[in-house]
C-alpha positions in Angstrom: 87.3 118.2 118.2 89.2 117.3 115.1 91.9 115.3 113.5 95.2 116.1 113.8 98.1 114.2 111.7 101.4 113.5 114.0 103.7 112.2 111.7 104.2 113.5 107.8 105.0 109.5 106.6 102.4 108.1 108.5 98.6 107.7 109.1 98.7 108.5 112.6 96.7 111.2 113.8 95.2 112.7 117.5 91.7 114.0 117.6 91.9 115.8 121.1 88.9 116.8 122.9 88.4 120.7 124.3 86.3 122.4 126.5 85.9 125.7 127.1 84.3 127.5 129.9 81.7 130.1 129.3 81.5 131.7 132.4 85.5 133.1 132.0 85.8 136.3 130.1 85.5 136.1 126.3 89.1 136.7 126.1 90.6 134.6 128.3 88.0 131.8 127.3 90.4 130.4 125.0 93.8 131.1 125.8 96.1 128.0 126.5 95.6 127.8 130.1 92.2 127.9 130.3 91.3 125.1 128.0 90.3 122.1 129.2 91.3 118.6 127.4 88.9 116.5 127.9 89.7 113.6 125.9 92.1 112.4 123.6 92.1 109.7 120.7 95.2 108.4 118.5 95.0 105.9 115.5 95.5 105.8 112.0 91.4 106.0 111.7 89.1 108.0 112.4 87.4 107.6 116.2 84.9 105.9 116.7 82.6 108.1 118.3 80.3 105.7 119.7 83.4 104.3 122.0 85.3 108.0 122.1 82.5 109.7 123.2 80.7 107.5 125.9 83.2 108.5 128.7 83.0 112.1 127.9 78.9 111.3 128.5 79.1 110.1 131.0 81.2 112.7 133.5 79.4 115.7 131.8 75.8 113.6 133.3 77.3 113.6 136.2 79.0 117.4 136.1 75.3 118.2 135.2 73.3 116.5 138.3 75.8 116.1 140.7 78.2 118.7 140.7 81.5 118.6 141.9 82.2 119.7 145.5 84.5 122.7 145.8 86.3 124.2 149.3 85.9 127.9 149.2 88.7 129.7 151.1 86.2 130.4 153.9 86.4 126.3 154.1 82.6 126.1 152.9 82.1 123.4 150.7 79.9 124.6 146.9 78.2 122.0 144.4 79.9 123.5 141.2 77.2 121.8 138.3 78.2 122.4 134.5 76.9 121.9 131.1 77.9 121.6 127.5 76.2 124.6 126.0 77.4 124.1 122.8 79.7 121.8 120.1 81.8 123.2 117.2 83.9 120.7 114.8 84.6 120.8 110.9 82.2 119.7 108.7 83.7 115.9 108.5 84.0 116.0 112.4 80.7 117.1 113.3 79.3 114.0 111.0 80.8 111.5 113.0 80.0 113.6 116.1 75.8 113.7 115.5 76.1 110.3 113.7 74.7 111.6 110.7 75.7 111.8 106.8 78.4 114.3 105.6 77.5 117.4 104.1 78.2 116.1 100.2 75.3 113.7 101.2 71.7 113.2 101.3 70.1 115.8 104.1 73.8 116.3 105.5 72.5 119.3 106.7 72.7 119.6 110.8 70.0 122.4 110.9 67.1 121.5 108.4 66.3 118.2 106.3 66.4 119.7 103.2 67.9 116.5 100.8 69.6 118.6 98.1 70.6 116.6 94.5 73.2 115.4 93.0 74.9 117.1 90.4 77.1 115.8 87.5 79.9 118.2 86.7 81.6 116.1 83.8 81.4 112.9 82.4 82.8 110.8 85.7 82.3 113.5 88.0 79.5 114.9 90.2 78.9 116.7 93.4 76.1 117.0 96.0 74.7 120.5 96.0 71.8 122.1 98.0 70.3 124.7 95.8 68.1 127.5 97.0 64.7 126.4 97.7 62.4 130.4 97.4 59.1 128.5 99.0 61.4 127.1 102.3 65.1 128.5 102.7 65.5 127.3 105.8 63.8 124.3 106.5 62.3 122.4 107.3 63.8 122.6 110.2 65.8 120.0 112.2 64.4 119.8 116.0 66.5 117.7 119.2 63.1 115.8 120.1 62.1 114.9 116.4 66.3 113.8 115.7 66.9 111.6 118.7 63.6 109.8 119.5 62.5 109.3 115.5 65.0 109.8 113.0 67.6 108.1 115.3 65.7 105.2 116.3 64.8 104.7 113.0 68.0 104.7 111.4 69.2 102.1 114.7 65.8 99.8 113.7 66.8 99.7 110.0 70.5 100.1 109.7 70.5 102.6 107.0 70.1 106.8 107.4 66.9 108.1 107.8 66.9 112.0 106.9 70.4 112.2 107.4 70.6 110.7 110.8 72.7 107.2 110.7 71.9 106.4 114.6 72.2 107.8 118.1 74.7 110.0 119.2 75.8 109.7 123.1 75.7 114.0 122.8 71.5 113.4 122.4 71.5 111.5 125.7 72.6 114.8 127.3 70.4 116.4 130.0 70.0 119.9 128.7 72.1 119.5 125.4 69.8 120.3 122.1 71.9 118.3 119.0 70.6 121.4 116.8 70.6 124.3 118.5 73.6 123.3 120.3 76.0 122.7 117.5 77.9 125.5 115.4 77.9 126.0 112.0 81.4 125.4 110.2 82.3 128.7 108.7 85.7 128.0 107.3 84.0 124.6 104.6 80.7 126.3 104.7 82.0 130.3 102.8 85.6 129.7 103.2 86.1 126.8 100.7 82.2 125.9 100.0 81.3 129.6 98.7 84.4 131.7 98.1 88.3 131.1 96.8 90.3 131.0 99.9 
């Protein structure tokens, strides 16, 4: 998902919501016809993801357990289950997705809780960087069970982040979802415009 602007001289925008489904051949995964919208939000703000995304929950709960029963031309009747395997949104998006701070703020990293440090570039300016740590590159590491059931609760409890994590996110309460593992990485703000001139 993402925001989409509608009108030039207004506000208004459209996030839609897509699914994909894995099972289709990779190249006819994402053509046109085989999307799937699965939601669809318009306002001059942003969503609000705790109200967008509680419907979307709950059908893909029940898509998960239940199934939905499907006549096969010899008139038996399948279960067909599904699951989200995985999320991909923007940088900005996938905040408001997981609930958690933006990645120009503290730990606003979806994979690992590194905090990173603000930088002052000029007098008035600064930015938030994450600079190379040689003793731990990659970590430490972000897990679903540590995210949802401490960080999450935490930052409900207190009303302020806690590593990064700002509350709950209705994607957590999937069955088989993992928040982590599950979510993509945003190449075009992460090396497109983070790391090289576009």
């Amino acid at each position: 998902t993402d925001g989409v602007p509608v009108f030039h001289s207004s506000k208004f925008g459209i996030w839609p919501l897509y699914l994909a489904v894995n099972e289709l051949p990779y190249c006819q995964r994402f053509t046109k016809e085989n999307m799937i919208l699965a939601g669809l939000w318009f306002g001059d703000l942003k969503p609000i993801m705790e109200l967008y995304l509680q419907p979307f929950h709950q059908s893909l709960c029940t898509l998960e357990q239940d199934g939905v029963p499907c006549t096969l031309p010899d008139k038996n009747i399948i279960h067909v289950r599904g699951m989200l395997l995985a999320g991909s949104a923007d940088l900005p998006a996938r905040s408001l997705v997981l609930n958690m701070n933006n990645s120009n703020g503290n730990c606003g990293c979806a994979k690992c809780k590194q905090p990173g440090e603000t930088l002052h570039v000029s007098a008035r300016g600064h930015v938030h960087v994450y600079p190379f740590q040689t003793d731990d590159p990659c970590g430490p590491p972000r897990t679903h069970d540590e995210t949802k059931n401490v960080h999450a609760r935490q930052a409900a409890d207190l009303g302020k982040p806690v590593c990064g994590i700002k509350g709950p996110s209705w994607l957590s309460y999937l069955p088989s979802y993992d928040l982590i593992k599950g979510t993509a990485i945003d190449y075009m703000h992460c090396i497109l415009i983070g790391v090289t001139n576009m």
